[in-house]
Structure formats: C-alpha cells, structure tokens
C-alpha positions in Angstrom: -102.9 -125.0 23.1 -103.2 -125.4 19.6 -104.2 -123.1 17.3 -108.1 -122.9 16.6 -108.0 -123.0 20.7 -105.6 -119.9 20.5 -108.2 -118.0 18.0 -110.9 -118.7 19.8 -109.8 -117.5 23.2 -108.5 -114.4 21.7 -111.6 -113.1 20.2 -113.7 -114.3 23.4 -110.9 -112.1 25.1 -111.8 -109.2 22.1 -115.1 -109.5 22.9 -115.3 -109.9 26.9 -112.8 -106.8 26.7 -115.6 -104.6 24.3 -118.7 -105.8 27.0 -116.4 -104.3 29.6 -116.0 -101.1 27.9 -119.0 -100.5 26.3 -121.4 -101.9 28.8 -120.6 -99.1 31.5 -120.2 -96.2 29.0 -123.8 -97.4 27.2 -125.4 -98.1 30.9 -124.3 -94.0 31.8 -126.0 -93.2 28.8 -129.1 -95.0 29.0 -129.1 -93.2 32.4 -128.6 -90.1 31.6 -131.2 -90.3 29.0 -133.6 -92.0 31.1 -134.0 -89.7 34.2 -136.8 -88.0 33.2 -137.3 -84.9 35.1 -140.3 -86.2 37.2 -137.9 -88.7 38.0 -135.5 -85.5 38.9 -137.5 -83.5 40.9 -139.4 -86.7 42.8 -135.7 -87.3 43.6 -134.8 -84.0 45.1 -137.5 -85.3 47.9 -135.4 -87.9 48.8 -132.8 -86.1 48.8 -133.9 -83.3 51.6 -135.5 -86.6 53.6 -133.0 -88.6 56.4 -133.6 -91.4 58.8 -133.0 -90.7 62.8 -129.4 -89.9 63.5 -128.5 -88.8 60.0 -128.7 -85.9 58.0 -129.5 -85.4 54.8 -126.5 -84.8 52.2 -126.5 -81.1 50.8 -123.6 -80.9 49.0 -126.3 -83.3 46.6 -129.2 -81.2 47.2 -127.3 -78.6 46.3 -125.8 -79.7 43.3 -129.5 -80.2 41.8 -129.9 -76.4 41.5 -128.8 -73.6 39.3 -126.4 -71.2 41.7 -128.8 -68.6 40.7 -131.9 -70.6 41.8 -134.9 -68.6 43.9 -136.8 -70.5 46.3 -140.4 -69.1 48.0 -141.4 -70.9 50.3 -144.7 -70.9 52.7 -143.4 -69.9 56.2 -146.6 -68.8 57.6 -150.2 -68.8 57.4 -150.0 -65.4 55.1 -146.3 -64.9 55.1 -143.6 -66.5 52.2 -140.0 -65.9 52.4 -137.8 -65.5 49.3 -134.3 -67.6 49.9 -131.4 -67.9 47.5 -129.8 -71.3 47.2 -127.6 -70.7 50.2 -130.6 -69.3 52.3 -132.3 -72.6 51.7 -129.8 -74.9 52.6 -129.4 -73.1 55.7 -133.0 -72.7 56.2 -133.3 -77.0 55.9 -130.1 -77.2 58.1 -132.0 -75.5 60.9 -135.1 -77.2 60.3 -133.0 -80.3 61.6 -131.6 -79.2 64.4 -135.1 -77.5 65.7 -137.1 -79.3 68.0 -140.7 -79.6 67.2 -143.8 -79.8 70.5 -147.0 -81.0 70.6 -148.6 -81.6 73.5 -145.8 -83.5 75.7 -143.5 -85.2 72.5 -140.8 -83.2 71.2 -138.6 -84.4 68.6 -136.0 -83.0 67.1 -135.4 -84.4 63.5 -132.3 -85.0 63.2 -132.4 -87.5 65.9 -135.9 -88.4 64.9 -135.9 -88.2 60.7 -137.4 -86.6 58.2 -139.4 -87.7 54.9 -141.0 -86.1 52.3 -142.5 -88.6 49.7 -144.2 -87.3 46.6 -148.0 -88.3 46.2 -149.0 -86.6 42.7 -147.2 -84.7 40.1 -148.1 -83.0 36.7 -145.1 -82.8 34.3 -144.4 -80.6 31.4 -141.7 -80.3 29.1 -140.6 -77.9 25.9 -137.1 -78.0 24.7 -134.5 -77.4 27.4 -137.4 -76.1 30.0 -139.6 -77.9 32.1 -142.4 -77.3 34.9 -143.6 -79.9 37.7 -146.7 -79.4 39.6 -145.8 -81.8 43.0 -148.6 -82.5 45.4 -146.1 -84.2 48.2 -146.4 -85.0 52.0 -144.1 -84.1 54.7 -143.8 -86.1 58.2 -141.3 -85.8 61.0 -141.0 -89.4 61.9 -142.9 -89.8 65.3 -144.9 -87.1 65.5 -148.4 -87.7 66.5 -149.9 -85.4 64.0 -151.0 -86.4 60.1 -148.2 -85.9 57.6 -148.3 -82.2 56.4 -149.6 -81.8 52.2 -148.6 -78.9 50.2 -148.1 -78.0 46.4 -144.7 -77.1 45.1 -143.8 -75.7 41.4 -140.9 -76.4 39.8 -139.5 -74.5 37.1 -136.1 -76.2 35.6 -133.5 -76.0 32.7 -131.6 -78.1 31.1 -127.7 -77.5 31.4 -125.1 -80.2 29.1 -127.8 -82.5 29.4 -129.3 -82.7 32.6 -131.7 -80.9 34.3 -131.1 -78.2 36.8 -133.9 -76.2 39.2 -133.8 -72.3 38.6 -136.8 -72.0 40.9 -139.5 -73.1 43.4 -142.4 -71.5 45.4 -144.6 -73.6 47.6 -147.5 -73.6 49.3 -149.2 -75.7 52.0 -152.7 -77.5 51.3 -155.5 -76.4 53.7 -159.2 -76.4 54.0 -159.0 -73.1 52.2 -156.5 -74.1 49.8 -157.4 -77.4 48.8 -155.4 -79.7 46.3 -155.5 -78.6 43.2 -157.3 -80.6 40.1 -154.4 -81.2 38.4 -152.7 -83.0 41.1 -155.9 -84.8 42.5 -155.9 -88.5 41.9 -152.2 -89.8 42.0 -149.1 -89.7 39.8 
C-alpha cells in the first residue's frame, strides 16, 4: 500500500469512525427534541392498547407519569373515581382480565385486545407546562357495539427534558355531552 493509499484510508477510517459516533448521539437528540407532546400523550394510547393474547406493557405506561400523578376518571353515568398512579394501573390491569356481555358474545380483552386510537386533539404549551384536549375512541376488538368516544385532559410538565403527566380527568361523549368544539373536526 503506498502512501497516498495509506492517507486516504485513514481519514475515510477518521471519518466513517465520527458518522458512527455522532450519527446515534445527534439521531437521540433530534428525538428527543422532536417528540412533541401531542406526539407524547397520542402515544400513551398506544401504550394502554394490546392485541388478543397480550397485554399491554405498564412498566412503560407507567413510566410516562409523574409518581405523584391524579387520574379521574368517568366510572359511571354520574360517578368519577379519583386513582393515584398505582390505582390506575391496577384499575387497567383488571379492565383486562374482565369479561365484557352483550347479548350472547363475551369477550374478555385480554384474549380479545384492546385499542384506543386518538381522533382529535387540541395542544397547548408555555414553558415547561402543557395541556392536551384528546377526543379518542375506545373498542374492545370484537365487540358488536360502536367504539366508545370520550374527552380526556391532560395536564403535563416537563422533567430534564421530557415530558411527564401530573394529571388526567375524563369523560365519556354522549348525547348530552356532546364533543366539544375544540376537538370537532380532526387533529
């Protein structure tokens, strides 16, 4: 090999060696900065979702929430119920494993699955605190009823540079309670 062979391999080497480094520390970055937190919360739906014969995986969930987080949720037609983080988890663990009847199906979803999927959402930002507005749609998969709407509200904070929920309340979309303005017509 002579020597202008030599140079040149070496700083292709140099330079294959930077793209290496720099390529996976700049892609975590460009990541980190571009997960807005729509992107965020639209995630957390996902994340609480699972095909038949899987469940979904909460150590995740879980780790998208301040310890400290309060969750109200709509567990009746006039009732809510105030969970901590823990009470929630629990609360979506038993969801699973309940089996759910109309008329003669009953499916359980865990065997079934689950999916929420987000149809609208209003974002807002300022500094480390944010608020999402989320029309979504929930469906155990095979039941023969339409896919549930409700509204949840996010409130969330940004911790080292990612964001974290410190609370939700929800409530389902009826005839009564139709969807709101800000949420009608899509993301």
């Amino acid at each position: 090999m002579n020597r202008h062979t030599l140079h040149r391999t070496v700083i292709w080497a140099l330079v294959a060696g930077c793209c290496l480094v720099a390529a996976p520390l700049a892609a975590q970055e460009t990541a980190a900065k571009a997960q807005s937190v729509g992107d965020f919360v639209a995630g957390i739906y996902g994340l609480v979702s699972a095909k038949g014969g899987s469940l979904p995986d909460w150590d995740k969930v879980r780790a998208c929430f301040l310890r400290e987080a309060v969750v109200v949720l709509r567990t009746g037609r006039t009732a809510t119920t105030v969970f901590s983080l823990d009470g929630f988890i629990k609360d979506f663990v038993d969801f699973y494993d309940r089996p759910f009847k109309r008329g003669n199906v009953a499916l359980v979803p865990k065997d079934s699955g689950f999916g929420e999927k987000v149809l609208a959402m209003k974002t807002w930002e300022y500094g480390d605190m944010a608020h999402v507005l989320v029309l979504y749609e929930a469906h155990i998969t095979g039941a023969p009823m339409a896919p549930q709407q409700g509204v949840d509200s996010w409130l969330l904070v940004r911790r080292d540079g990612r964001w974290l929920i410190a609370a939700v309340t929800n409530e389902i979309v009826t005839p009564e309670r139709p969807i709101p303005p800000e949420l009608r017509g899509g993301k």
